[in-house]
C-alpha positions as a Markdown table, in Angstrom:
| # | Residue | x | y | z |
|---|---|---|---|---|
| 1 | Unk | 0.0 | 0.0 | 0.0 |
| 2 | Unk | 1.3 | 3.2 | -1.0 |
| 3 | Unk | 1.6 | 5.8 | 2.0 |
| 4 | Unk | -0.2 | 8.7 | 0.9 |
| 5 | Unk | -3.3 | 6.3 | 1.1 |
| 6 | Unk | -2.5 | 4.6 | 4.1 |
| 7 | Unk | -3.9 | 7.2 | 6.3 |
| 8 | Unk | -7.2 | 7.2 | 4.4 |
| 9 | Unk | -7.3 | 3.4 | 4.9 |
| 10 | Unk | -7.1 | 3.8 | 8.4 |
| 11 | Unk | -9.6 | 6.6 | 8.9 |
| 12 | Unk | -11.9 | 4.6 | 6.8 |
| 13 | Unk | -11.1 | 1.4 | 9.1 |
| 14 | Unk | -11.8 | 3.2 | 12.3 |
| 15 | Unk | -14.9 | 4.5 | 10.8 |
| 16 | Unk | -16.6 | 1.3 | 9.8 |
| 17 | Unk | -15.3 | -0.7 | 12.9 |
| 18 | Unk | -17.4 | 2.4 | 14.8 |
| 19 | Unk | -20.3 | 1.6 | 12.2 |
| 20 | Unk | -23.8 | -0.1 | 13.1 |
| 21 | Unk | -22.8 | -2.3 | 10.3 |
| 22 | Unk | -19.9 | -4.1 | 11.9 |
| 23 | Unk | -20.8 | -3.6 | 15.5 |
| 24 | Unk | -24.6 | -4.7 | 15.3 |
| 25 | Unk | -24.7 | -6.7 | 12.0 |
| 26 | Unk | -21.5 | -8.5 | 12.9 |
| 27 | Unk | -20.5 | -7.8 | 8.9 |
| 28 | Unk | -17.1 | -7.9 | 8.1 |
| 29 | Unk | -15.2 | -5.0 | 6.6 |
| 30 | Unk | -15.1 | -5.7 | 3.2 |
| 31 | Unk | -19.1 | -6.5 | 3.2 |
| 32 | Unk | -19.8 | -2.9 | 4.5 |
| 33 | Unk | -17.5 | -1.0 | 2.7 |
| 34 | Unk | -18.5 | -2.5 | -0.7 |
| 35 | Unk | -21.9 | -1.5 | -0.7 |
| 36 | Unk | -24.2 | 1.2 | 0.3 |
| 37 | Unk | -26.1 | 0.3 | 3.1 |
| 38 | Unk | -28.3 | 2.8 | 5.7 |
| 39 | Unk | -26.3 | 1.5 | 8.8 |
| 40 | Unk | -22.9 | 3.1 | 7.3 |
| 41 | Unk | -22.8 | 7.0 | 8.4 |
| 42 | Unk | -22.4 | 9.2 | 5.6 |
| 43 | Unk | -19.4 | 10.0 | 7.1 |
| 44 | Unk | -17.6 | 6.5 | 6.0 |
| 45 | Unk | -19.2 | 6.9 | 2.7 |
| 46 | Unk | -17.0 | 10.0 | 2.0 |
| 47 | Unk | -13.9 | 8.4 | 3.4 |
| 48 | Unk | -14.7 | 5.6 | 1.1 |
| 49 | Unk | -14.9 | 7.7 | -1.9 |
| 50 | Unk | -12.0 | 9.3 | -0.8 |
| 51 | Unk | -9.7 | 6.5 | -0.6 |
| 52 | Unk | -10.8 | 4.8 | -3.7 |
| 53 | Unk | -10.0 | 8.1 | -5.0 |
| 54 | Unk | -6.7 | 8.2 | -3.8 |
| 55 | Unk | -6.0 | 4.5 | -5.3 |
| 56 | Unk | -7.3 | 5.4 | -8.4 |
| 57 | Unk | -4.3 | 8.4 | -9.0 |
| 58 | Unk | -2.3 | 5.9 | -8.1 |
| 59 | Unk | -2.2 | 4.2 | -11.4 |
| 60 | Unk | -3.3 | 7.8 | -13.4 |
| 61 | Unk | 0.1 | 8.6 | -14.9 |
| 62 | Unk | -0.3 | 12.2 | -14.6 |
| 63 | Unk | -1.2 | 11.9 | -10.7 |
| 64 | Unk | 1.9 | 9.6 | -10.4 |
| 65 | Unk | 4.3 | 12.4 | -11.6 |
| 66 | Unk | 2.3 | 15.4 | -9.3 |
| 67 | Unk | 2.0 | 13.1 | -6.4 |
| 68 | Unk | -1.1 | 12.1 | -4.5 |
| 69 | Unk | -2.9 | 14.3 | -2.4 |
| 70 | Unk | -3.1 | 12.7 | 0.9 |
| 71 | Unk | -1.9 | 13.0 | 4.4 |
């Protein structure tokens, strides 16, 4: 994992392990961060997008030679 996305990966870990959806549910990560469901806060939706994002310069040439914007 490249380190300008680790730290979104972590937020968006700490997010969902706080959501309804792997506390109640007993889903595991990768079932509630794949789809949209009402017991993820809108909050982990946005870090989602954002870290998918951040993967997706990854392999964007011209994002590769500016540099990722992350933490």
């Amino acid at each position: 994992m490249s380190k300008s996305c680790k730290g979104f990966a972590m937020e968006l870990v700490k997010c969902l392990s706080e959501s309804d959806c792997v506390k109640v549910e007993k889903r595991s990560f990768r079932e509630c961060a794949g789809e949209k469901s009402p017991s993820v806060s809108s909050e982990c939706v946005g870090l989602r997008e954002t870290y998918f994002n951040c993967k997706r310069g990854q392999v964007d040439m011209r994002a590769r030679i500016r540099g990722n914007k992350g933490y």
